[in-house]
ZATIGU-571923 format. One record per residue (C-alpha): residue in three letters; y negated, z, x. Coordinates in Angstrom, 3 decimals, decimal comma. Each point is the difference from the previous one (the first is absolute). Layout:
REM residues N
<resn: ALA | y: Y | z: Z | x: X>
...
REM end
This chain:
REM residues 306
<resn: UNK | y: 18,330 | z: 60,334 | x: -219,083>
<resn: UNK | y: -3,606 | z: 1,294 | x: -0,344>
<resn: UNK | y: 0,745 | z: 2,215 | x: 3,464>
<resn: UNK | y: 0,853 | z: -3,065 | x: 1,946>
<resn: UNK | y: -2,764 | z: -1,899 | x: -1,105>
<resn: UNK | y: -2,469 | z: 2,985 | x: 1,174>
<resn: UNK | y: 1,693 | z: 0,430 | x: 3,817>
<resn: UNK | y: -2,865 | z: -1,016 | x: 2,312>
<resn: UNK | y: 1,264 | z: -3,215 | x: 2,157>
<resn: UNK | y: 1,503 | z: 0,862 | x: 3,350>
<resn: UNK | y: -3,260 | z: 0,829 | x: 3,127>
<resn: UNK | y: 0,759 | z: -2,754 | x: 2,695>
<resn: UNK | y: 1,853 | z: 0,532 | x: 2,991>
<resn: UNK | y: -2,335 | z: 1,363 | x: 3,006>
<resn: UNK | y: 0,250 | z: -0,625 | x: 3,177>
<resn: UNK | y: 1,125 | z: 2,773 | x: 2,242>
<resn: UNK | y: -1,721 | z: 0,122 | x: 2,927>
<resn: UNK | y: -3,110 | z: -2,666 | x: 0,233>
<resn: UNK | y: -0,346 | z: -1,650 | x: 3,060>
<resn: UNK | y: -3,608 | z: 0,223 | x: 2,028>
<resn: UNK | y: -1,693 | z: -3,271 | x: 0,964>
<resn: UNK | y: 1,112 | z: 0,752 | x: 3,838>
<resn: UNK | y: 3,276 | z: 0,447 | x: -1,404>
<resn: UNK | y: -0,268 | z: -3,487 | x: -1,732>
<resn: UNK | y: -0,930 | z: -1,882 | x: 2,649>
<resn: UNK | y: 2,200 | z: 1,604 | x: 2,240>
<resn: UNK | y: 2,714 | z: -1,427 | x: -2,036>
<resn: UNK | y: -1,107 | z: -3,268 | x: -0,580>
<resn: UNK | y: -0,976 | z: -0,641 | x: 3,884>
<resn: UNK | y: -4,014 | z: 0,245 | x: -0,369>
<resn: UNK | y: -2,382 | z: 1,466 | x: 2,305>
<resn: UNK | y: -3,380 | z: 0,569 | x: 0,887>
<resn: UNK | y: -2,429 | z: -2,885 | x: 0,520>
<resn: UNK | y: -1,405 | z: 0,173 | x: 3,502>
<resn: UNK | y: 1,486 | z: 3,221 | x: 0,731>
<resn: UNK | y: 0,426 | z: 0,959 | x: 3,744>
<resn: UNK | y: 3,080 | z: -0,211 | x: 1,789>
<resn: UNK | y: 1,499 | z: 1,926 | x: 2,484>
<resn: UNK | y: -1,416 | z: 0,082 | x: 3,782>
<resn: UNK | y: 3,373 | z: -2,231 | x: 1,047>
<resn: UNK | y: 0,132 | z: -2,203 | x: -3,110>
<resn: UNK | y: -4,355 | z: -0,655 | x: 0,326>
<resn: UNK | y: 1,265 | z: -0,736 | x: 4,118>
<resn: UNK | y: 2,423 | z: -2,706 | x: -0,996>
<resn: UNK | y: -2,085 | z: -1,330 | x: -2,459>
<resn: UNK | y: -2,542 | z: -0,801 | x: 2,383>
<resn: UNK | y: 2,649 | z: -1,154 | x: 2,687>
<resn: UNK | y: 1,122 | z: -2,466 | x: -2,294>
<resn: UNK | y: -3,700 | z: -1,101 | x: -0,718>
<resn: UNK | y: -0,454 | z: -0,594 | x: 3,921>
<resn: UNK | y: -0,582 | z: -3,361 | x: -0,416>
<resn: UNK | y: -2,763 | z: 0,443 | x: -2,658>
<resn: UNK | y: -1,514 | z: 2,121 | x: 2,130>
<resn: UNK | y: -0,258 | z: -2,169 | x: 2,847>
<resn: UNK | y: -1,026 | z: -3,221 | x: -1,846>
<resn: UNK | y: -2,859 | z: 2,086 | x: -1,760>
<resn: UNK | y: -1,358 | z: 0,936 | x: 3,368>
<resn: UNK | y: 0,314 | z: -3,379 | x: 1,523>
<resn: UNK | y: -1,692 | z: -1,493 | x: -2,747>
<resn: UNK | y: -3,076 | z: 3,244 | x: 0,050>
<resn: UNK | y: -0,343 | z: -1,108 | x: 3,509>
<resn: UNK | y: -0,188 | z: -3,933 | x: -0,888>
<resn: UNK | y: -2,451 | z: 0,270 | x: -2,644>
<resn: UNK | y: -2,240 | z: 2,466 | x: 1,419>
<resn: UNK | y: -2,727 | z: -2,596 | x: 1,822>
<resn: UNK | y: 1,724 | z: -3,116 | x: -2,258>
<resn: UNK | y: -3,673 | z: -0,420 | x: -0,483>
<resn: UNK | y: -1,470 | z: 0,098 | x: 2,989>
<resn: UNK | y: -0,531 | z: -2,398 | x: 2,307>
<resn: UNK | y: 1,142 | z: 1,171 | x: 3,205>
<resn: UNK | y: 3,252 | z: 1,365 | x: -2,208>
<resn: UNK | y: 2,449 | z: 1,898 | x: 2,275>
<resn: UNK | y: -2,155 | z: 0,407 | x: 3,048>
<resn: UNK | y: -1,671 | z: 2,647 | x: -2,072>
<resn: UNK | y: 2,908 | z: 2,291 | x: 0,654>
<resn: UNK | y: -0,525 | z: -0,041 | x: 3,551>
<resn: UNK | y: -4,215 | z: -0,385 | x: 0,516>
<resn: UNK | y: -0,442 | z: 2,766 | x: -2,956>
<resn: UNK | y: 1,124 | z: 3,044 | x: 2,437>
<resn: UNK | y: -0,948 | z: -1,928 | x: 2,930>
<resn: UNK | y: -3,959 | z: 0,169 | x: -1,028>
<resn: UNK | y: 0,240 | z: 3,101 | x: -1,171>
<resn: UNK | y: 1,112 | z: 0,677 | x: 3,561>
<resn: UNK | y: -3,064 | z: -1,744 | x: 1,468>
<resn: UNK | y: -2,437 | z: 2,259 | x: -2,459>
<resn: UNK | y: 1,418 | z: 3,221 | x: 1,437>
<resn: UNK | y: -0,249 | z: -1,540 | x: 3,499>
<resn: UNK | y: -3,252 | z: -0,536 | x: 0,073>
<resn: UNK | y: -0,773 | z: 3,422 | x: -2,450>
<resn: UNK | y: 2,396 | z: 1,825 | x: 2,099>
<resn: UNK | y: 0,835 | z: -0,944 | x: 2,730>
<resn: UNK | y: -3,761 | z: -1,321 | x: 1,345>
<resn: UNK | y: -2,420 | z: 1,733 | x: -1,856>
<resn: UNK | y: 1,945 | z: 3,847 | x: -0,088>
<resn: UNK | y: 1,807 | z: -1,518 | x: 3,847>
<resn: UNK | y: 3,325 | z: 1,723 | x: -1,065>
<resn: UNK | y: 1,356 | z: -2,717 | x: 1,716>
<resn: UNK | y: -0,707 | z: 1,581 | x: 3,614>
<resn: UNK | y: 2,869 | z: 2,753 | x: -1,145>
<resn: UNK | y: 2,391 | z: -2,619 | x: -0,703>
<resn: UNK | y: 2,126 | z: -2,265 | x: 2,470>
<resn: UNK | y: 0,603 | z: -4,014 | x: -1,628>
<resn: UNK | y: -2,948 | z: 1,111 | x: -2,611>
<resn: UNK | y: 0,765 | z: -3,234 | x: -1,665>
<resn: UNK | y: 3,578 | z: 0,019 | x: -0,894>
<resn: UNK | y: -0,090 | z: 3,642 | x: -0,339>
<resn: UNK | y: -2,624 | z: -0,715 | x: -2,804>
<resn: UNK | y: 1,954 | z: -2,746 | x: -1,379>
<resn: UNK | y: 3,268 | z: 1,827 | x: 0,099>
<resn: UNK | y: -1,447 | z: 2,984 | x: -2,241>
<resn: UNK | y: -1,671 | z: -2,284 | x: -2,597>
<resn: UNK | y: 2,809 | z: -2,292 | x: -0,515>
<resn: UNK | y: 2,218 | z: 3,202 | x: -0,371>
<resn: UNK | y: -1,723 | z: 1,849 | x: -2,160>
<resn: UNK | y: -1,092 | z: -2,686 | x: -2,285>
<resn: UNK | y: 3,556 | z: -0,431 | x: -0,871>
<resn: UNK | y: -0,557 | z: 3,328 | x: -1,124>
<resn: UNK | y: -3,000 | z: 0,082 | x: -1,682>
<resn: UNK | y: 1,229 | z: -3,161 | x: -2,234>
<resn: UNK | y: 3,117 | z: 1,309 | x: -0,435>
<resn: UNK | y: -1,739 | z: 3,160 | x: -2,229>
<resn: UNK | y: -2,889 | z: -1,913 | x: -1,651>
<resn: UNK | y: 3,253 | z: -2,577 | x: -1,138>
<resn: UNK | y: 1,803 | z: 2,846 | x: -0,993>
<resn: UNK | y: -2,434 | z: 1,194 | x: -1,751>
<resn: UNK | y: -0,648 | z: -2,624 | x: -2,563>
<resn: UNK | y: 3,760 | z: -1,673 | x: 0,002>
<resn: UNK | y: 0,686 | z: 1,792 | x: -3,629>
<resn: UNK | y: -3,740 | z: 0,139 | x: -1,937>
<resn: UNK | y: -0,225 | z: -3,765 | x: 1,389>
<resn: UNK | y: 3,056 | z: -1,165 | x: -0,926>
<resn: UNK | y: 0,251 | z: 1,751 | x: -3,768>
<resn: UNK | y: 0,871 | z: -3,511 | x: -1,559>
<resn: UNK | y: 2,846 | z: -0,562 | x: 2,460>
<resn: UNK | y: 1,158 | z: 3,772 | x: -0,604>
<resn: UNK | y: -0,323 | z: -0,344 | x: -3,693>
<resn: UNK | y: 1,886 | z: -3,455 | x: -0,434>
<resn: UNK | y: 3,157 | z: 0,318 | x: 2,086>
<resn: UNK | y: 1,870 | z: 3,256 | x: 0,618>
<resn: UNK | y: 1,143 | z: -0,072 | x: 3,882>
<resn: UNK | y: -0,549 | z: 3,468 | x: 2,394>
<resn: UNK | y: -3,929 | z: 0,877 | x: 0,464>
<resn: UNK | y: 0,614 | z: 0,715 | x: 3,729>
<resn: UNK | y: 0,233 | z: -3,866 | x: 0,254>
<resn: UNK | y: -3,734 | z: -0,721 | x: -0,046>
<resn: UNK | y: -1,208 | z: 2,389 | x: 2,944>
<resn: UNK | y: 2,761 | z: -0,804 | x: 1,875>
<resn: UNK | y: -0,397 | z: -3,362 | x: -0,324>
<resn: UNK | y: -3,866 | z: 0,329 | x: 0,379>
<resn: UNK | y: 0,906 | z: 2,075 | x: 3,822>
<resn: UNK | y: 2,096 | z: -3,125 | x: 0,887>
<resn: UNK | y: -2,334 | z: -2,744 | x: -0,751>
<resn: UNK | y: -2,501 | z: 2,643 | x: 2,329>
<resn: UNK | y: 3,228 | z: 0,367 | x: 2,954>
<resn: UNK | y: -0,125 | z: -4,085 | x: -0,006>
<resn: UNK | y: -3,737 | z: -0,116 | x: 0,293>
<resn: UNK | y: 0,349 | z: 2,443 | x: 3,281>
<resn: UNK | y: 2,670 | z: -2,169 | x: 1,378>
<resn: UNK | y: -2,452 | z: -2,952 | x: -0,736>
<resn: UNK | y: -3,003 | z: 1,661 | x: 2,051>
<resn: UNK | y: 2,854 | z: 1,455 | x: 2,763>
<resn: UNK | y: 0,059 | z: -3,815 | x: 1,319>
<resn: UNK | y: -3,827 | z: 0,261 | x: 0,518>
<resn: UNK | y: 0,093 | z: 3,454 | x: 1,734>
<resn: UNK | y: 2,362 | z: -0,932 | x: 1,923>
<resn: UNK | y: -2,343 | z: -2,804 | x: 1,101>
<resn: UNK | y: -2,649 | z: 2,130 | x: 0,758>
<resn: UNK | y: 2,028 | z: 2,829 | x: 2,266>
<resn: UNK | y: 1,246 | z: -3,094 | x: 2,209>
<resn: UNK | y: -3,648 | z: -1,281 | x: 0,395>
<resn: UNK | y: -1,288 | z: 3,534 | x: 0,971>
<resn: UNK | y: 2,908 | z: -0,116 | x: 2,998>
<resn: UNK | y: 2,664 | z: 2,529 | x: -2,137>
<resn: UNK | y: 2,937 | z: -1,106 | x: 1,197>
<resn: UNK | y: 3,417 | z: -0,133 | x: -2,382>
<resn: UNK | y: 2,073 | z: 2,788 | x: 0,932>
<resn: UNK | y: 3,408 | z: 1,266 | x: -1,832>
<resn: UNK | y: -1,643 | z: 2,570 | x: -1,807>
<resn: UNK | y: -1,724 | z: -2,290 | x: -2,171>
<resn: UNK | y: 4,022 | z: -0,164 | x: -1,124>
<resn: UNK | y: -1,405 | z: 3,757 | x: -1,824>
<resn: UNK | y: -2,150 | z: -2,084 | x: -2,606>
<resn: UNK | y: 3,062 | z: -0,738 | x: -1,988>
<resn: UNK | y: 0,547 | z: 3,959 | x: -0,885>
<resn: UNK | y: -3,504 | z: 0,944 | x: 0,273>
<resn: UNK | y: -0,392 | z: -2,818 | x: -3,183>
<resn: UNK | y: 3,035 | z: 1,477 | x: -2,054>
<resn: UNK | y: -1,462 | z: 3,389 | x: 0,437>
<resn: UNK | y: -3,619 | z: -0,936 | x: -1,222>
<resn: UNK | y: 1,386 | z: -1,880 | x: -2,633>
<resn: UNK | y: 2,036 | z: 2,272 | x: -1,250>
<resn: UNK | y: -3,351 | z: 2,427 | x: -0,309>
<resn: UNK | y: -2,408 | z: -2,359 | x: -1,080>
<resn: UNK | y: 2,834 | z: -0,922 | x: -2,882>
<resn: UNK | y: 0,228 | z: 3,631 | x: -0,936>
<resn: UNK | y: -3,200 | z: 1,052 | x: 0,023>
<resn: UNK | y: -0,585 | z: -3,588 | x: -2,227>
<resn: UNK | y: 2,170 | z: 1,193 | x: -2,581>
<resn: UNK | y: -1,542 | z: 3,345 | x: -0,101>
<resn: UNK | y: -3,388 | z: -1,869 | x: -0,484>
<resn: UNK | y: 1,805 | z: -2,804 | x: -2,466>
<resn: UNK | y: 1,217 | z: 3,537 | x: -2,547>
<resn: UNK | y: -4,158 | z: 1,405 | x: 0,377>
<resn: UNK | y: -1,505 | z: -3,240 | x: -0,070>
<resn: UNK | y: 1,997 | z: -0,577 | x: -3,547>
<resn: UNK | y: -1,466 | z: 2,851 | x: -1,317>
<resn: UNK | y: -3,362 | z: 0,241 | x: 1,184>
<resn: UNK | y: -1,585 | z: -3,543 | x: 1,095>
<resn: UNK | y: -2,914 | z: 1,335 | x: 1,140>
<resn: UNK | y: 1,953 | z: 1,140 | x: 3,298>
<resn: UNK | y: -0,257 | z: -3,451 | x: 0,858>
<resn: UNK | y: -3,540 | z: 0,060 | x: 0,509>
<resn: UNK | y: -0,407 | z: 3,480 | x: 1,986>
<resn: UNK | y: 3,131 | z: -1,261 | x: 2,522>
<resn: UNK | y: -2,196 | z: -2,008 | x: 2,539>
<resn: UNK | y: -2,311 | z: 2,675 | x: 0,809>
<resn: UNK | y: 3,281 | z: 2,207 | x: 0,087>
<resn: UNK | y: 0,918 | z: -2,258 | x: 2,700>
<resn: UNK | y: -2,766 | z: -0,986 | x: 1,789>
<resn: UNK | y: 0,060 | z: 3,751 | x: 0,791>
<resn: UNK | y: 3,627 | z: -0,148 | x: 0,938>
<resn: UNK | y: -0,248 | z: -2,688 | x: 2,496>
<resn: UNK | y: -3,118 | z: 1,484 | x: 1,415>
<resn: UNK | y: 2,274 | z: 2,820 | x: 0,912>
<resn: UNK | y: 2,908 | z: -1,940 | x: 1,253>
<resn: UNK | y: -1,069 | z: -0,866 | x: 2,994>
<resn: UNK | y: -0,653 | z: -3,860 | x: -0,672>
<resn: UNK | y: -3,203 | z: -0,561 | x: 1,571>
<resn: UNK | y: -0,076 | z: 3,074 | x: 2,884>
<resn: UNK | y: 2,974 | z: 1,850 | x: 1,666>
<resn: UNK | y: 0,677 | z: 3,024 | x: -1,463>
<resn: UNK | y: 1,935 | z: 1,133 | x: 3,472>
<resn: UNK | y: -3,020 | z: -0,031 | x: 1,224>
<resn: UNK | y: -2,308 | z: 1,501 | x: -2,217>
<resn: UNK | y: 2,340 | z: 2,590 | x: -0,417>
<resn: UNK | y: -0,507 | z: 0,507 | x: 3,930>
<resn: UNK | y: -3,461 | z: 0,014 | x: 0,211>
<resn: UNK | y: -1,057 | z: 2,029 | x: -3,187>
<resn: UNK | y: 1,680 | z: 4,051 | x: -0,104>
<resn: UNK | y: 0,650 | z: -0,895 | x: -3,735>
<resn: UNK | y: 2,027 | z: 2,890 | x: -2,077>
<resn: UNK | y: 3,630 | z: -0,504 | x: 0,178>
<resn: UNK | y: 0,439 | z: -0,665 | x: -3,387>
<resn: UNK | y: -1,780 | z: -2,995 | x: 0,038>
<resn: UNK | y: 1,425 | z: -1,221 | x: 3,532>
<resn: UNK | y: 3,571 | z: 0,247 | x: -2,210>
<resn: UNK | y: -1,456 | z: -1,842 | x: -2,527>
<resn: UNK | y: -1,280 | z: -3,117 | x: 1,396>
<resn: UNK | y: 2,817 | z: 0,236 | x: 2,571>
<resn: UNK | y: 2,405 | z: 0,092 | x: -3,447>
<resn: UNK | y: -1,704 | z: -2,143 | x: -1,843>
<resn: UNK | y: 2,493 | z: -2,680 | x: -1,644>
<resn: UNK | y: -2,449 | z: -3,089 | x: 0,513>
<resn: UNK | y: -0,981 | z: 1,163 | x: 3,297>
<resn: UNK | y: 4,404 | z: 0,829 | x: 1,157>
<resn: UNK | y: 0,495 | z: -3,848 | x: -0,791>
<resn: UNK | y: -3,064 | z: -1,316 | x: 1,596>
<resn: UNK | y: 0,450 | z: 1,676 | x: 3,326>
<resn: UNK | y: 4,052 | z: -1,348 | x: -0,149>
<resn: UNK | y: -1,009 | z: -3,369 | x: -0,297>
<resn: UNK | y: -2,495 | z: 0,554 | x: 2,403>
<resn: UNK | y: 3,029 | z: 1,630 | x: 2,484>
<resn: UNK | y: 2,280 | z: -2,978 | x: -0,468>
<resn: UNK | y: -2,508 | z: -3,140 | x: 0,355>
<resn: UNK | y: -3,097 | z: 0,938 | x: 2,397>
<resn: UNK | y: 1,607 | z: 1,418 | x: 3,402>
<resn: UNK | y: -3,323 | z: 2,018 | x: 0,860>
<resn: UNK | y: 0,899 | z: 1,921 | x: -2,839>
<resn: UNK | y: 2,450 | z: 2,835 | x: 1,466>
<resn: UNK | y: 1,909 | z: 2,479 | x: -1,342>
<resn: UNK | y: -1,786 | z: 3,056 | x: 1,096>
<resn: UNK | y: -2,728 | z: -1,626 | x: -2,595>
<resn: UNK | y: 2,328 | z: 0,682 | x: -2,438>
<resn: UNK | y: 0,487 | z: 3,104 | x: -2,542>
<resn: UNK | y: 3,003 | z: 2,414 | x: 1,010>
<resn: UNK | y: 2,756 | z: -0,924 | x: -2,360>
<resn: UNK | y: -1,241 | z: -3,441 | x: -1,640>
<resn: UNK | y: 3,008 | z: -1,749 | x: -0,254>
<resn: UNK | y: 0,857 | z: 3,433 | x: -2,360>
<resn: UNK | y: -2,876 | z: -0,080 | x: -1,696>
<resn: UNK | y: 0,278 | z: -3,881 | x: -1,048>
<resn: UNK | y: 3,174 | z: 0,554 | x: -0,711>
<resn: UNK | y: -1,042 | z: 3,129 | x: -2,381>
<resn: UNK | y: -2,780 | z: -1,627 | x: -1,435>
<resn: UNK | y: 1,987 | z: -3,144 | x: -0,972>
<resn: UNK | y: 3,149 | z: 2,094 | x: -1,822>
<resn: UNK | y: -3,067 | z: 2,397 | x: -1,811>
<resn: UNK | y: -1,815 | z: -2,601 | x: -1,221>
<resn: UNK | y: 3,053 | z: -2,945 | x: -0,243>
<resn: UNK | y: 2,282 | z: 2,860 | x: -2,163>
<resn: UNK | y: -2,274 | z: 2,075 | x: -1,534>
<resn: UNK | y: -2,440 | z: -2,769 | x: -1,184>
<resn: UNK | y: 2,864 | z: -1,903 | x: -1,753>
<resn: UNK | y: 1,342 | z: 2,855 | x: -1,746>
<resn: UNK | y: -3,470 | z: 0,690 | x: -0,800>
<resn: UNK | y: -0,393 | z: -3,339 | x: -1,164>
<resn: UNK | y: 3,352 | z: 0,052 | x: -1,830>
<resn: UNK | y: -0,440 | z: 3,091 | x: -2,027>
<resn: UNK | y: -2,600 | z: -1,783 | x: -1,920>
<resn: UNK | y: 1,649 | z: -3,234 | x: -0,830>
<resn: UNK | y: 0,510 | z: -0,012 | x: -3,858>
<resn: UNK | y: -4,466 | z: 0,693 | x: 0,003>
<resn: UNK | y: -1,284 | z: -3,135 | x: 1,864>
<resn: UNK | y: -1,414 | z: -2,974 | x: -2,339>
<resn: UNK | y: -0,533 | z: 2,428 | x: -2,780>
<resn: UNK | y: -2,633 | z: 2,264 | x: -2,322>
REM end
């Protein structure tokens, strides 16, 4: 009697084999808040977010001079005095004009082109550290904002198009059936400027202060585009290395510029252009279209927080 009062009470059963918390929420179906998807599951997200994406822009463009007086006649007189300040800096004062053939629309051409540009990157680069409470509140694909941001910028160009397209016919440049070549020339140069936005949109999140060094970055790019002088014809006068006669010639601001150029003023011929440019737009638009959205994409699960 004594011995089975003494026995010690029986250990409790232990489990086997513990599971891991991965293990757990394997089982139970949880996973990772904010966590990045695959390149084809992030793609269809934002496919299926096309709409978003183009109401966002459409309403960026709306607002943007809500409060100004003149409203949406900003998006067309903003490049076009910008134009007259470089005509008169330029094209008067520095007479780079007597190089050029249809000074005016050649002028006009380049500034309207490579503002799409320039807008396109400075948009880019404050669509995520601009937007944190949008990117902290709702959980949708990141690549949304500079995309949408490059839109609202391709509807302003097609905005200001109606006024260039003004001024070519008033300087006597006749409509021909290469300005059919705008439509690719666009798709192309968006296609860059959206890729080189999202680039911009992943540095800008992290470091803000990019934001304020990118307009001297490029004011010095469009000096060397070609947007106020003809860089066939600087590069004919001047015995300038050959490296640097490939690089303004290559230039990605500079390829689209002289395209539009090509397809809308008819004194612009094709000897003027680069050897190869539809291959280098083209090449420029898949490096910077591909590369900057997986670029973009590889940081996903890091925007909107620390």
């Amino acid at each position: 009697m004594s011995q089975v009062l003494d026995a010690p009470p029986p250990a409790p059963p232990t489990p086997a084999d513990p599971l891991s918390p991965a293990e757990l929420a394997a089982r139970h179906g949880l996973t990772v808040s904010g966590a990045r998807p695959s390149l084809p599951a992030y793609v269809r997200q934002l496919w299926r977010r096309r709409h978003f994406i183009t109401a966002f822009a459409t309403a960026k463009l709306t607002a943007q001079y809500s409060q100004a007086k003149l409203g949406q006649l900003w998006q067309v007189m903003t490049p076009l005095l910008n134009a007259a300040v470089y005509y008169f800096i330029f094209g008067v004062l520095m007479n780079t004009k007597r190089d050029v053939e249809d000074y005016v629309p050649f002028l006009v051409t380049g500034v309207f082109v490579f503002t799409f540009t320039q807008a396109s990157v400075m948009a880019g680069t404050r669509a995520i550290s601009g937007s944190l409470g949008l990117v902290r509140a709702l959980h949708f694909p990141r690549a949304s904002l500079p995309i949408s941001y490059c839109l609202q910028q391709l509807q302003q160009l097609l905005f200001s198009m109606g006024a260039l397209v003004v001024i070519l016919l008033c300087f006597g440049v006749p409509p021909t059936a290469s300005w059919l070549l705008v439509v690719p020339v666009l798709v192309l140069q968006f296609t860059f400027n959206t890729g080189l936005a999202l680039v911009m949109a992943r540095l800008g999140s992290k470091t803000p202060d990019i934001a304020q060094l990118m307009p001297f970055v490029l004011r010095t790019w469009m000096y060397a585009s070609g947007v106020m002088w003809s860089i066939d014809a600087v590069l004919k006068d001047r015995g300038l290395p050959h490296a640097v006669q490939v690089l303004l010639e290559c230039n990605p601001a500079a390829v689209y510029i002289d395209l539009m150029r090509f397809a809308l003023i008819d004194t612009f011929r094709a000897g003027q252009l680069p050897h190869h440019v539809w291959a280098w737009a083209l090449g420029w638009a898949l490096l910077a279209g591909v590369g900057g959205f997986i670029y973009f994409w590889k940081a996903e699960e890091t925007y909107g927080r620390g």
